[in-house]
C-alpha positions in Angstrom: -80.8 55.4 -192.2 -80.1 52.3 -194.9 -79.5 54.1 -198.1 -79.7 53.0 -201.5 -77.2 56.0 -202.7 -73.1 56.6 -202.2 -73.4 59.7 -201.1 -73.5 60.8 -197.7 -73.4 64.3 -195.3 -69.6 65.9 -195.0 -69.6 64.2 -191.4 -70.4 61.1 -192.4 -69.1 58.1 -194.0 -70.9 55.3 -196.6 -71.1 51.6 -195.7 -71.5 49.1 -197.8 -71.9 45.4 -196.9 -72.6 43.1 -200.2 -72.7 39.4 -199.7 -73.1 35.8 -201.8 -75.1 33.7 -199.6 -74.9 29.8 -200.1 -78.0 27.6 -200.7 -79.2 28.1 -197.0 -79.3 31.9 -196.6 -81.2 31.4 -193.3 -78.2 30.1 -191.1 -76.8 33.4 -191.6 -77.1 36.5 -189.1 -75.3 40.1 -189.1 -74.8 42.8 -187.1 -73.1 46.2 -187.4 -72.7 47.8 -183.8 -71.7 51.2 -182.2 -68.7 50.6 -179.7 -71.5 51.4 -176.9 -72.9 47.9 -178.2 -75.7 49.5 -179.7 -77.2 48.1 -183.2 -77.4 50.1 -186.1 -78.0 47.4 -188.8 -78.4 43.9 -189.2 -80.2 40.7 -189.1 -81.0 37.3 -190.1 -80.9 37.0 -194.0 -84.0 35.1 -194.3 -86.0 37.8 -194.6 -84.0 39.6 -197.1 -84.2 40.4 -200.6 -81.6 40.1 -203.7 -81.7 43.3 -205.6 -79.6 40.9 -208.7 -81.1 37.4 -207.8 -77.4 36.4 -206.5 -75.7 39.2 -203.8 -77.1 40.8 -200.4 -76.6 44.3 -200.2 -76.2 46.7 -197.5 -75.7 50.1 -197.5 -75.9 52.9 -194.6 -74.3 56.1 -193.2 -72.6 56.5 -190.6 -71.0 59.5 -188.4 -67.3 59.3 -188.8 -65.2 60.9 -186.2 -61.8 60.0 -184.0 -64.0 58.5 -181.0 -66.1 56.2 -182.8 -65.4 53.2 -184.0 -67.8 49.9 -185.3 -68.0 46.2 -185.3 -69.1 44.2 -188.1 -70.0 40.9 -186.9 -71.5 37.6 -189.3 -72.5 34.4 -187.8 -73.6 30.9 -189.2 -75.9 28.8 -187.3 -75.5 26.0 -188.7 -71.0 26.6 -188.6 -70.4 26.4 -192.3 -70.3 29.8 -193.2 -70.9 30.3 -197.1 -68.7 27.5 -198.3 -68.2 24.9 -199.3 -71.1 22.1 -199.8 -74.4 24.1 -200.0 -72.3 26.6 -202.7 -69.8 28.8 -203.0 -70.5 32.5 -201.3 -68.6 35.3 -201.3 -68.6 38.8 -199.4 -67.6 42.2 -199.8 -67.4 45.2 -197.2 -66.7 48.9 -198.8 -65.4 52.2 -196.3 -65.9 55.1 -197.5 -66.3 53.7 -201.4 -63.0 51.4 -200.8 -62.9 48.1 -200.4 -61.4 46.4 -197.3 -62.7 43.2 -197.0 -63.0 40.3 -200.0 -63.4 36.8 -198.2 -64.3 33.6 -199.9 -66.1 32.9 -196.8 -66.0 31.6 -193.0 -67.5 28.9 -190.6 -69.1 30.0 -187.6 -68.0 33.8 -186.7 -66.4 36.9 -188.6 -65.9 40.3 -187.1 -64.0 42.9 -188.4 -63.9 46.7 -187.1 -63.9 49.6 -188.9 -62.8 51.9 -189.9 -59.3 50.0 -191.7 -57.5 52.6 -190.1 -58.6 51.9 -186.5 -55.4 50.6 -184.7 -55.5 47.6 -182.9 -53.6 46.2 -179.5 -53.1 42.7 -178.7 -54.4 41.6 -175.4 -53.9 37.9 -173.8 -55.2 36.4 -170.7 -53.7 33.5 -168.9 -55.3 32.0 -166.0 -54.5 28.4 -163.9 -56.6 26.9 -161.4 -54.6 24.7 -159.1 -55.7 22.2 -156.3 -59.8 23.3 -156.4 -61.9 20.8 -158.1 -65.1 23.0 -157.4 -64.1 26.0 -158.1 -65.3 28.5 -161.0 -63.7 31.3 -162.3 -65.6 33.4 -164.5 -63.8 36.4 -166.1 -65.1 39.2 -168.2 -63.3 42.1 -170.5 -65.5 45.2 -171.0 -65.3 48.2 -172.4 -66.1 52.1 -171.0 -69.7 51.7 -172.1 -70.7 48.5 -169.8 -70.3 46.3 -173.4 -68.6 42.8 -172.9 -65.9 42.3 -175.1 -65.0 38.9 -174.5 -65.8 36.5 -170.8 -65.3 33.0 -170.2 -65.8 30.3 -167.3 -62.5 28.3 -166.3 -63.4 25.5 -164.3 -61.2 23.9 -161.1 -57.3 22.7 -161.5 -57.2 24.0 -165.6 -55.1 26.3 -167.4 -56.7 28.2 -170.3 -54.8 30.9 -172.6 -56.6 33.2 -175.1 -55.2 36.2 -177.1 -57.5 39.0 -179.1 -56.9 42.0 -181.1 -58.8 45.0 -179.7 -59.0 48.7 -180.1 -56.0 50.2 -178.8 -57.8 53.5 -177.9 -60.7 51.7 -175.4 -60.1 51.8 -171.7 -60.7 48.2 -170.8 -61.5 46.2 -167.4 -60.8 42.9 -166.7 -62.7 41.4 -163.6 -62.6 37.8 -162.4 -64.3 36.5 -159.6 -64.5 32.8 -158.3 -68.5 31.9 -158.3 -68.5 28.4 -156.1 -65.7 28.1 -153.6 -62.3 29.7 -152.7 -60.7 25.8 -152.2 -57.4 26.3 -154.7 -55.2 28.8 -156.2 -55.9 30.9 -158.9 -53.0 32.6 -161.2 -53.6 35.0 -163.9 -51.4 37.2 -165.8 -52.9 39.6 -168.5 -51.1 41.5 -171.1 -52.2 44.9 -173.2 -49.8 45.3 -176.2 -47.3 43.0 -174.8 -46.8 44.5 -171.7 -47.8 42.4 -168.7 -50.6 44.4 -167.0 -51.4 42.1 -164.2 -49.6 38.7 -162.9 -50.1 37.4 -159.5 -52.2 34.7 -157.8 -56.1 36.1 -157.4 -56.1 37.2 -153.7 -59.2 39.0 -153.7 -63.1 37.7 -153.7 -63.4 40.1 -157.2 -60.4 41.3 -158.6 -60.3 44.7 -161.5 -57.6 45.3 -164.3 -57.6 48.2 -165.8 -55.7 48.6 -169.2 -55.8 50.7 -172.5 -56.4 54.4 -172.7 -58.5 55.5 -169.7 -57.5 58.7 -169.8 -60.8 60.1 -171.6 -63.8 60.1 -169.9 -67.1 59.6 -171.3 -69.1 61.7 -168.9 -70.2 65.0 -169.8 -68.4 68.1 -167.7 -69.4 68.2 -164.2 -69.8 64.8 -164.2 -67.6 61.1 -163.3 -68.3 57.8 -163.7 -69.3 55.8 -160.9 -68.8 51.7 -160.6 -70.3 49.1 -158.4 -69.5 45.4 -158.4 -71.4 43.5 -156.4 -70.6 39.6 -155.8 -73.5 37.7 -153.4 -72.5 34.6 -151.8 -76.0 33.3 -151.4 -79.7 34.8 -152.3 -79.9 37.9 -151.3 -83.4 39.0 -151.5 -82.8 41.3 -148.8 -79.9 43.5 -150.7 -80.4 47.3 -151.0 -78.3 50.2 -152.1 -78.6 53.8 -152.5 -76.1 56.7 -154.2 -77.4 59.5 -153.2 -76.5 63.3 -152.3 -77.9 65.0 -149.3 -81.0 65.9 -150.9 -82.3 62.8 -153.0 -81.3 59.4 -154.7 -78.9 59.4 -157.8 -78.9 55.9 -158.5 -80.6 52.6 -156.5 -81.3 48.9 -156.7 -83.2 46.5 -154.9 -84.9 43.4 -154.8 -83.1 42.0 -157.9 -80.2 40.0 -155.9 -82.1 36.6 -155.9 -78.9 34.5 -157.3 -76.3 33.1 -155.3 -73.0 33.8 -156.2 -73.3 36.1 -158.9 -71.7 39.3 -160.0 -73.6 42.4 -161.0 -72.1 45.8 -162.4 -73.3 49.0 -162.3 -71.9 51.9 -163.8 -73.3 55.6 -164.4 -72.4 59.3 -165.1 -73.2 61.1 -161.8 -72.7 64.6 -160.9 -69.6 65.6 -158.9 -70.0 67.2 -154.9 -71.5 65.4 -152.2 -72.1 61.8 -152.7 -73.2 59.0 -150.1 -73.1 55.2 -151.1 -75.3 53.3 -148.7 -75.6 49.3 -148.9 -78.0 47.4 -146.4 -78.4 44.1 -145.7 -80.4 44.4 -142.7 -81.9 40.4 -142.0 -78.7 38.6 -143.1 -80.6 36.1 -145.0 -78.0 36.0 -147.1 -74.5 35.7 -146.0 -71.3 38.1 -146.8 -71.9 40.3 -149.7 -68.6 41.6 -151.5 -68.5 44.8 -152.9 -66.3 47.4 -155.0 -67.0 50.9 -155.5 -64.8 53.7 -157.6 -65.7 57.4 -158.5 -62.9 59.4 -159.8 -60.2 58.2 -158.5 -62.0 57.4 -154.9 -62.3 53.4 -154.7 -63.7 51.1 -152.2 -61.7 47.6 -153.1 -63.3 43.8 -151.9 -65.8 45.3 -149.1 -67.7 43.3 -147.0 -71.5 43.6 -145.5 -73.4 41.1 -143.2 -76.2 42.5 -141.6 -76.9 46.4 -141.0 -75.8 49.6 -143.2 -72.8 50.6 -144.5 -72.6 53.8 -145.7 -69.0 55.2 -147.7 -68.6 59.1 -148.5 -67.5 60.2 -152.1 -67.3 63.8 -150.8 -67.3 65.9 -147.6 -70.7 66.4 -147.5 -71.6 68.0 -144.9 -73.4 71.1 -146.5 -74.4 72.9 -142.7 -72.0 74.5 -140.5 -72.9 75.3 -136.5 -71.7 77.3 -134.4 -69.0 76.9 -131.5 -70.6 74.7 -129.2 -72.9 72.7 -131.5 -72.2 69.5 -133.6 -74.1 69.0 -137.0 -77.2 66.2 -136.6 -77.8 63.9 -139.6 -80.9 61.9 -139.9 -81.0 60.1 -143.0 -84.2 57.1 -143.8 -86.3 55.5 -146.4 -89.6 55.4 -146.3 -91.3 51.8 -147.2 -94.2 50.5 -146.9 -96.0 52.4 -145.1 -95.0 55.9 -144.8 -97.7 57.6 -143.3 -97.1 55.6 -140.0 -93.4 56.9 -139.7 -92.7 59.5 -137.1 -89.7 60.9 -135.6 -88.6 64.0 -133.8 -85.4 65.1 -132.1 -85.9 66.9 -128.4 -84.3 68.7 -125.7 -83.5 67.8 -122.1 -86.8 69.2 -121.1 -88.7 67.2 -123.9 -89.4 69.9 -126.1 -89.8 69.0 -129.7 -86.7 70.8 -131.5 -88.1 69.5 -134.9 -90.0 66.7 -136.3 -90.8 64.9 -139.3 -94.3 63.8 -140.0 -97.7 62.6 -142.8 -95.0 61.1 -145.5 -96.6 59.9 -148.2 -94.0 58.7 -150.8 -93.0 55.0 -150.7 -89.5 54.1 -151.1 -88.8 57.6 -151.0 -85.0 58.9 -149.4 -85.3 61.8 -147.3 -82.4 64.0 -145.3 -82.3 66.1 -142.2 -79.9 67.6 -140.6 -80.0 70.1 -137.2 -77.1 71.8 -135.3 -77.2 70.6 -131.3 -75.4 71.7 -128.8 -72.3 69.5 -127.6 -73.1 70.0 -123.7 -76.5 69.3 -123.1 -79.0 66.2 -123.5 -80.8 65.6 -126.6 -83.2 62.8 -127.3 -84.1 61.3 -130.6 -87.2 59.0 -131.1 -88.4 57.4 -134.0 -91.7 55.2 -134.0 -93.6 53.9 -136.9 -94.5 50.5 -138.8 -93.1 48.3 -141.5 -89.8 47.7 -142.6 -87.7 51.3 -141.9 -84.0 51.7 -142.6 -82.4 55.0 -141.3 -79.0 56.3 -140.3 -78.4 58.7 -137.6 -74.7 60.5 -137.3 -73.4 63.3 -135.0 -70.0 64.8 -134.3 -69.1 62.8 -137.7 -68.4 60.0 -135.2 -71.0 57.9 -134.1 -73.2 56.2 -136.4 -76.4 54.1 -136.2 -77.8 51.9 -138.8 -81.3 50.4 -138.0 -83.6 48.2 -140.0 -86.1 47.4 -138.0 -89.5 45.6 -138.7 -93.3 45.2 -137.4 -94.2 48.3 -134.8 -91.5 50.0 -133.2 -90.3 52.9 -131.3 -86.7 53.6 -130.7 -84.8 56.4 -128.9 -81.3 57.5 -128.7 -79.6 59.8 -126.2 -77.0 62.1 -127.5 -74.7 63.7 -125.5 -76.6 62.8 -122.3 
């Protein structure tokens, strides 16, 4: 909480922002921000009050620890800071009752970290475009928590060249992606500490750097991070995907891929053992979607999907065993808009009804089956129903079937017949 006092708890440390605003105290924003992103304190100083008639101040405690780090950011609308022409500001920043920071003033942007003793690395980024008028490069920098550091847009046949001081203890990713065409060359080379990281011409439809420490996860035990990047090539209203274990969904998302040629980014703690990605595109209204996955150490680098499921395993996840003689049966669907009309059952050579699935009432639900059949004899599976129904269907960890089928329908499949 903001705190009037200099005292804070044993764990925590006392922040104090004081500043001299110029004659148009309005222009002026601030922000002090976890490293997740998250804001602690800040705001416009319009709405703020001089305790002397003259200086702004600020104070607040904050948890101090080895992982944790903040960013103190100021910003001037108008881009003159506190000097020179509407008066002469000033400001002040204390850690831990010491002061690091005495400035005169600034234009548009400050930021500083803190704590002082955080230690920085230098990081600079170097890309050319050659012989592609229309193409656009848009590059990001982001940190373990999803935050963007620092993007940017390089347009066709330029050469643009940026360096920034950034924790050195951050795992950082660098992804660049081409949003219009693939017409001309793209080079980049990025450095971390002034060590080349990366340096090569961009071969890939999205391209990932990773640099800093990455060693230390932010997941709790039990538990990794899993990534997505998704680039569409055209709207994609159609777009679907699932994570999911055997039993029920993890994470999702659908109908939000309505922009051509965008990136999206996902990323989430997820519980280790069986995991299933599934992507679907089942219409193909869209064109080629691109994707990269990664989960522990398991990566699925520039994959493609146009039209029907794909479906990658993070695991070996199959969770039955049969017997000599008999191959494991996976049946795998969503249920949509109508569920109650979805029916399916899985029968023998003599059409008896092995087992059945029936009266769902759950939309957009995920639901898994799975049944041991034997390897030498006929079995028939039927599914019938209405409305939009996306299932898979696997056996002998071979042959697969992905199915999106709309309107009234009523398929069968022959295994082993």
């Amino acid at each position: 909480n903001e705190t009037d006092t200099s005292t804070c708890n044993d764990d925590d440390v006392l922040f104090n922002f004081t500043i001299l605003p110029d004659k148009f105290q309005e222009d002026i924003s601030w922000s002090l921000k976890q490293k997740s992103g998250e804001i602690i304190i800040g705001g416009d100083l319009s709405s703020s009050k001089s305790a002397d008639e003259n200086s702004l101040v600020f104070t607040y405690c904050l948890p101090d620890n080895d992982n944790t780090y903040y960013e103190l950011k100021l910003e001037d609308d108008y881009g003159d800071g506190i000097c020179c022409d509407w008066g002469n500001g000033k400001l002040w920043v204390q850690w831990d009752n010491k002061l690091v920071m005495n400035e005169t003033g600034f234009t548009s942007v400050r930021t500083i970290y803190l704590p002082p003793s955080l230690v920085f690395a230098s990081l600079k980024l170097n890309i050319t475009t050659i012989n592609g008028e229309n193409d656009v490069i848009i590059w990001q920098i982001r940190n373990a928590f999803q935050r963007v550091l620092v993007d940017g847009i390089v347009n066709g046949n330029c050469n643009y060249l940026e360096e920034w001081s950034l924790p050195a203890n951050e795992c950082l990713t660098f992804v660049i992606h081409n949003k219009v065409s693939n017409d001309g060359l793209t080079f980049y080379e990025i450095s971390w500490n002034d060590k080349v990281v990366q340096s090569r011409g961009k071969e890939k439809v999205i391209e990932k750097v990773r640099m800093g420490n990455c060693d230390n996860q932010i997941c709790s035990e039990g538990y990794f991070p899993f990534e997505l990047d998704i680039l569409t090539n055209s709207s994609l209203r159609d777009l679907k995907w699932f994570l999911k274990t055997q039993s029920h969904i993890v994470l999702f998302g659908y109908d939000k891929y309505t922009l051509a040629h965008e990136h999206f980014y996902h990323r989430q703690c997820v519980p280790e053992g069986c995991l299933i990605l599934q992507l679907s595109n089942v219409y193909s209204t869209g064109g080629i979607v691109n994707y990269n996955a990664d989960m522990n150490g398991t990566s699925l680098v520039n994959t493609e999907i146009n039209g029907g499921i794909n479906e990658h395993y993070f695991r070996d996840c199959l969770i039955s065993e049969c017997e000599d003689g008999f191959t494991l049966l996976q049946f795998e669907f969503e249920t949509r808009e109508f569920p109650d009309q979805l029916v399916w059952k899985l029968m023998n050579s003599s059409n008896d009804t092995l087992i059945r699935g029936d009266n769902f009432t759950d939309f957009f639900s995920f639901r898994h089956n799975e049944y041991c059949i034997a390897v030498d004899e006929c079995s028939t599976f039927v599914v019938s129903g209405y409305g939009d129904t996306f299932f898979t269907l696997r056996w002998s960890n071979e042959s697969h079937v992905g199915t999106g089928i709309p309107g009234y329908f009523n398929n069968s499949y022959n295994i082993f017949c």
